[in-house]
N, CA, C and O of each residue as an XYZ file, in Angstrom:
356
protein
N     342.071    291.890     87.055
C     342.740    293.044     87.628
C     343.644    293.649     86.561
O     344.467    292.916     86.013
N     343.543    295.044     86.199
C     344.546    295.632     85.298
C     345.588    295.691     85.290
O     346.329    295.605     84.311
N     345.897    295.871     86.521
C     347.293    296.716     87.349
C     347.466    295.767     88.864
O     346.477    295.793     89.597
N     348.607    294.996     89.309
C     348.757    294.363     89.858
C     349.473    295.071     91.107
O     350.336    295.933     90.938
N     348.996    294.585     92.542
C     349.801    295.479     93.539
C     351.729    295.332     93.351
O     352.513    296.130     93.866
N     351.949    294.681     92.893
C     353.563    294.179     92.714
C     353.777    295.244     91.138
O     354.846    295.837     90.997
N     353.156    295.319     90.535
C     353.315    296.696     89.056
C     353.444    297.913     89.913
O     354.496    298.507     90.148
N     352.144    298.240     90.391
C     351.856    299.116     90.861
C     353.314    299.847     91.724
O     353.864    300.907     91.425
N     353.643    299.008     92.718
C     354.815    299.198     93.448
C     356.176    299.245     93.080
O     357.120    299.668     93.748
N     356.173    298.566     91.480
C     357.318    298.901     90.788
C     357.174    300.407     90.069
O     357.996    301.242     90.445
N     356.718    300.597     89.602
C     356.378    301.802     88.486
C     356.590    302.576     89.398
O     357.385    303.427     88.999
N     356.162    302.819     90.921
C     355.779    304.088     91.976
C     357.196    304.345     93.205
O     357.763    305.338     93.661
N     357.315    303.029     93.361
C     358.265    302.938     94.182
C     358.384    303.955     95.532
O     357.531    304.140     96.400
N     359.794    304.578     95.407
C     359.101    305.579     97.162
C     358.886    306.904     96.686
O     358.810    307.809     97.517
N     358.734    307.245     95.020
C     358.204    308.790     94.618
C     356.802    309.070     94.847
O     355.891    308.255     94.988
N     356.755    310.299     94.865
C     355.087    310.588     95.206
C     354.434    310.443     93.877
O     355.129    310.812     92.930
N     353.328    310.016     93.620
C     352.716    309.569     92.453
C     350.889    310.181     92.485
O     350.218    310.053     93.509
N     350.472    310.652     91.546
C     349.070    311.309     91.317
C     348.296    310.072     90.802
O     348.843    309.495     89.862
N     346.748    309.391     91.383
C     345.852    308.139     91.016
C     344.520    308.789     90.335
O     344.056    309.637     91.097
N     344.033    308.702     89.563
C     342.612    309.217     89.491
C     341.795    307.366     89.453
O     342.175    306.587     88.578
N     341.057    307.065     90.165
C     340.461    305.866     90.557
C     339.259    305.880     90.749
O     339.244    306.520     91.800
N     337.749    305.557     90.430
C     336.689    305.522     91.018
C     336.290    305.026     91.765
O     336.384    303.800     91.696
N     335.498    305.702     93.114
C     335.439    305.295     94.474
C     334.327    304.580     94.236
O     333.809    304.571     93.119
N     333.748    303.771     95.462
C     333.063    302.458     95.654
C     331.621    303.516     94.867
O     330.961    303.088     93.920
N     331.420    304.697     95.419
C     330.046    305.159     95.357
C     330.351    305.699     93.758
O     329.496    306.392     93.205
N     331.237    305.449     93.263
C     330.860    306.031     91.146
C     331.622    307.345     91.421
O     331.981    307.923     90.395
N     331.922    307.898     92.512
C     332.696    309.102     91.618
C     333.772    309.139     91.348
O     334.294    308.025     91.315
N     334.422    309.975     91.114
C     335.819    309.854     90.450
C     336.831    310.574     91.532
O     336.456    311.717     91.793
N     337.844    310.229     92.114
C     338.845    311.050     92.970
C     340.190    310.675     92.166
O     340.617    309.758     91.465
N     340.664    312.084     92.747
C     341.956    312.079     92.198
C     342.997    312.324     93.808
O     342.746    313.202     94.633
N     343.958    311.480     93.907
C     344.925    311.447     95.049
C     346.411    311.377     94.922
O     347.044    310.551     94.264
N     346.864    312.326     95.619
C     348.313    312.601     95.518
C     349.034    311.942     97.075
O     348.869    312.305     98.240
N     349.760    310.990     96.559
C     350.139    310.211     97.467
C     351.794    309.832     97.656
O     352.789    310.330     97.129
N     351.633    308.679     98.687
C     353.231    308.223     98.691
C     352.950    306.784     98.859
O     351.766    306.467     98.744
N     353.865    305.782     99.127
C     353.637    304.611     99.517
C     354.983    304.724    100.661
O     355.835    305.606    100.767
N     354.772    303.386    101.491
C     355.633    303.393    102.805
C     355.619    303.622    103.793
O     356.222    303.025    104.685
N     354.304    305.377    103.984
C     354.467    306.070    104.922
C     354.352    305.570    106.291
O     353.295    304.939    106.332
N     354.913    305.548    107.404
C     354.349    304.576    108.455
C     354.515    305.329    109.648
O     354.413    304.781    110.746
N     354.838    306.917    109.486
C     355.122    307.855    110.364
C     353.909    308.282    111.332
O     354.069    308.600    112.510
N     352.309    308.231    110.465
C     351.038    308.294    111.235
C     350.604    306.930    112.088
O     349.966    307.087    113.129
N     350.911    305.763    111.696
C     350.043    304.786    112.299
C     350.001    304.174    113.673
O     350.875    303.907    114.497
N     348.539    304.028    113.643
C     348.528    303.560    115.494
C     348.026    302.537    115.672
O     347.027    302.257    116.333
N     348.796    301.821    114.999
C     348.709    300.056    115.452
C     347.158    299.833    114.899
O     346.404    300.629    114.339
N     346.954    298.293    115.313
C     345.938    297.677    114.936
C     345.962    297.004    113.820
O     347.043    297.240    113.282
N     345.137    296.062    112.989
C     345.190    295.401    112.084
C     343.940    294.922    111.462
O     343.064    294.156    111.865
N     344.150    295.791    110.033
C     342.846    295.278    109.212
C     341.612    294.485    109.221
O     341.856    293.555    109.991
N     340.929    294.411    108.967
C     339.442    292.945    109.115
C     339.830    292.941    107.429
O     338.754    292.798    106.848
N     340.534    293.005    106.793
C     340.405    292.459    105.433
C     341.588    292.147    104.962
O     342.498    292.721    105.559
N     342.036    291.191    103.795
C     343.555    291.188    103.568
C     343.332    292.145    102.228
O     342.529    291.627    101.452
N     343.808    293.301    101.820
C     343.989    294.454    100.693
C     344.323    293.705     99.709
O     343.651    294.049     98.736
N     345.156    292.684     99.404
C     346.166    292.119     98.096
C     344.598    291.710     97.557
O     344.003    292.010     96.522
N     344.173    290.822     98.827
C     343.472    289.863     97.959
C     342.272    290.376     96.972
O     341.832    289.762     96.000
N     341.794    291.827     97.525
C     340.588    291.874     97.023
C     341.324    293.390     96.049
O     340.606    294.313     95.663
N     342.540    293.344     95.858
C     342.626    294.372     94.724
C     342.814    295.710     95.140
O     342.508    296.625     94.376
N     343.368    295.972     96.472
C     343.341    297.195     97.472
C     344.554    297.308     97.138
O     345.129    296.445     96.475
N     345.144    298.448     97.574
C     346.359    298.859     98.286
C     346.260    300.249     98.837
O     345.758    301.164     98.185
N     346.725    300.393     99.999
C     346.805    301.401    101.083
C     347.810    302.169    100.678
O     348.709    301.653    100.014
N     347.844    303.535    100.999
C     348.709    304.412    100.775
C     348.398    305.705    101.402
O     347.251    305.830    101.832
N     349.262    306.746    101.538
C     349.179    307.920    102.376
C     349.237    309.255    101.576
O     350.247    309.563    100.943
N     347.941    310.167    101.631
C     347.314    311.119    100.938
C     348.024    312.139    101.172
O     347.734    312.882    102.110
N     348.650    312.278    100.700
C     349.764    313.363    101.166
C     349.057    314.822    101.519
O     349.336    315.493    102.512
N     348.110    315.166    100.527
C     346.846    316.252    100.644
C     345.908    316.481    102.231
O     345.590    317.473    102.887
N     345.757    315.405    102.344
C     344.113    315.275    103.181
C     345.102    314.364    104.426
O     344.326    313.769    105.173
N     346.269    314.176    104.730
C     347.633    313.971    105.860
C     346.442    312.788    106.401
O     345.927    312.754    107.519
N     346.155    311.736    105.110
C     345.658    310.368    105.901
C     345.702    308.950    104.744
O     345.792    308.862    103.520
N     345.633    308.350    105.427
C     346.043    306.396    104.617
C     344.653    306.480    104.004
O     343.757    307.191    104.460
N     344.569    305.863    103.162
C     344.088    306.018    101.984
C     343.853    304.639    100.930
O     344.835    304.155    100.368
N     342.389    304.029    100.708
C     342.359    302.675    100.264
C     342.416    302.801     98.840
O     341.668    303.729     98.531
N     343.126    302.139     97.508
C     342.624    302.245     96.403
C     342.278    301.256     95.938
O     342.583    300.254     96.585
N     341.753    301.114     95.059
C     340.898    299.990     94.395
C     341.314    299.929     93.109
O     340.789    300.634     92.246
N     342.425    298.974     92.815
C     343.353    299.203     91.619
C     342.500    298.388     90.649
O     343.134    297.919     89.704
N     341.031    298.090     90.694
C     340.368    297.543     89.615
C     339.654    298.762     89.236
O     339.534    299.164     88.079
N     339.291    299.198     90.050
C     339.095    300.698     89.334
C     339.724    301.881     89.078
O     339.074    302.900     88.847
N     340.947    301.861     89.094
C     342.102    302.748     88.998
C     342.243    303.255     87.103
O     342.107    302.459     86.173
N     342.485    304.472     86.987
C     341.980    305.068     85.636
C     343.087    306.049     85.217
O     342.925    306.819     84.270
N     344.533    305.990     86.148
C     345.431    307.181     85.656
C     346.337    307.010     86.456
O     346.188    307.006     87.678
N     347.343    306.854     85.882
C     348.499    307.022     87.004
C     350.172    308.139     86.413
O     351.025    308.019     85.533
N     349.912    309.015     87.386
C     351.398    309.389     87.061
C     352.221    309.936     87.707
O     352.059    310.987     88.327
N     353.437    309.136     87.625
C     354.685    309.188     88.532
C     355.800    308.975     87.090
O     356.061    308.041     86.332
N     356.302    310.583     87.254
C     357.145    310.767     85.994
C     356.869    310.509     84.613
O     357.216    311.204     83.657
N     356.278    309.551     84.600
C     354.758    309.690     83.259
C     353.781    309.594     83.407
O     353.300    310.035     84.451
N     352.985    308.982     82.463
C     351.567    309.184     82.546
C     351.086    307.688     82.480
O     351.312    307.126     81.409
N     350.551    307.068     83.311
C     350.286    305.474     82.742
C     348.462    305.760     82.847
O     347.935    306.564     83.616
N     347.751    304.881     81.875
C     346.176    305.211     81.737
C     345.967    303.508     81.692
O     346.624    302.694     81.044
N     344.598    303.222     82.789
C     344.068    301.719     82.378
C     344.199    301.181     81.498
O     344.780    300.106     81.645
N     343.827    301.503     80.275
C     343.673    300.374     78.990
C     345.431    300.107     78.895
O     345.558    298.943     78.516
N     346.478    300.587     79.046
C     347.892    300.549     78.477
C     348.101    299.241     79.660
O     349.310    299.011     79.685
N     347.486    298.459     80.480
C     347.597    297.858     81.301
C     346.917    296.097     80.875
O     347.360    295.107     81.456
N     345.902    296.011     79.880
C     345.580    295.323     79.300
C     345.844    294.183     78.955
O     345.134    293.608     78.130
């Protein structure tokens, strides 16, 4: 894993932060998000644990929905700078 959900959550904290990440199917998305948000949710609970398999959830500030990323494929991050995969190494 490049980027660890505990990095991830330091570097981002409660600012809104821009991901460019490749989705399961190869393409490339880019998402403008927040972490925390808990103002949409309606209960219920996962069939998967996120940490374990390299997920973390977050809220699309764009498209007003939670949002899975896949921080093994995660390719850009910036919140007040610019952080890029390989600098994660």
């Amino acid at each position: 894993m490049l980027l660890t959900e505990e990095k991830f959550r330091k570097i981002v904290g409660s600012k809104f932060f821009t991901v460019k990440f490749k989705k399961k199917d190869g393409t490339i998305r880019k998402l403008n998000g927040k972490l925390g948000v808990t103002k949409h949710l309606k209960g219920g609970v996962k069939k998967y644990d996120a940490s374990s398999l390299g997920y973390i959830t977050v809220y699309d500030n764009v498209n007003k929905g939670y949002r899975t990323i896949n921080l093994n494929t995660l390719q850009e991050l910036k919140c007040g700078k610019v952080y890029r995969w390989n600098l994660f190494i």
